[in-house]
N, C-alpha and C positions, 0 to 999 in steps of 0.2 A: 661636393667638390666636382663630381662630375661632368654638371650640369654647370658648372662657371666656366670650366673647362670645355666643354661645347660651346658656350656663348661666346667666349676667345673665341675659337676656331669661327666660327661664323660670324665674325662682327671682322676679324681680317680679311674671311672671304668676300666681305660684301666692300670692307673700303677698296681692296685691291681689285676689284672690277670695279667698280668707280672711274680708278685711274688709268686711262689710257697708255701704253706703253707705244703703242701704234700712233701714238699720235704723231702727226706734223704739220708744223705751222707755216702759214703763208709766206712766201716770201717779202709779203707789207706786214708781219705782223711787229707787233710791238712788244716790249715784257711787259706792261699791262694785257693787252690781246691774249698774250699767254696764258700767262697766269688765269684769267678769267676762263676760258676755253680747258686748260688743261689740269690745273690745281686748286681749284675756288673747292669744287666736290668735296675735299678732306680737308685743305687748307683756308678756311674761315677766317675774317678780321675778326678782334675784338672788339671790346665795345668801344674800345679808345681806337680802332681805325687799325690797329698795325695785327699784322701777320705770325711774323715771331717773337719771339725773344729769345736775343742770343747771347752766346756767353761771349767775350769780348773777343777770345782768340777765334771763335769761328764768325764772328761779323765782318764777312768781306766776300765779294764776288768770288772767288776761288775756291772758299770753301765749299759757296751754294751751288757753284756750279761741275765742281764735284759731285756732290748730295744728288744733283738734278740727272748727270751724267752716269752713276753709276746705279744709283739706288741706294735703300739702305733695309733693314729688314722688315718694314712696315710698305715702303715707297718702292714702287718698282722704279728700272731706271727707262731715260727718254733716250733712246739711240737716235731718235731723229731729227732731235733738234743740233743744229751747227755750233758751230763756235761763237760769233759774231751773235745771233739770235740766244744763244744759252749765256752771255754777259748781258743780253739786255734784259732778260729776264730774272738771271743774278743781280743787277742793278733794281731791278722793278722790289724785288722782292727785302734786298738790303734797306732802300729806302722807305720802305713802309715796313722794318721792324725796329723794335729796342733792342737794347742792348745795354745787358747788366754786368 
């Protein structure tokens, strides 16, 4: 048990340095540019191409762009991305997932 329990803790410490929280994007970037730059590292397409799958009530810019702005207990959050830049990349990200 202990030893799964270490592997936890060290398989979080490695995806959460992965994730930049320092990050900030161009002001020409795109929410593709993002996404590749700042969330490819954890967040992988499948083999069908898409990113998530969501549950219906949270497939919408608002949601992810909450998720993106705060964090959640896996995902640090991004302070530095704007408003305007954090919908195109909630856009980027809504259209290349499902949703069940």
């Amino acid at each position: 048990m202990k030893t799964q329990q270490l592997l936890i803790i060290i398989s979080t410490l490695f995806i959460l340095n992965g994730c930049s929280k320092d990050y900030s994007p161009s002001k020409k970037a795109t929410g593709e540019s993002m996404y590749q730059t700042a969330c490819v590292q954890c967040h992988k397409k499948d083999e069908k191409g898409m990113i998530f799958t969501f549950d219906s009530e949270k497939a919408n810019v608002g949601y992810i762009s909450e998720r993106v702005k705060t964090g959640s207990l896996m995902m640090p959050k991004f302070p530095n991305i704007n408003d305007e830049q954090l919908s195109q990349l909630s856009d980027y990200v809504l259209k290349n997932s499902a949703v069940k």
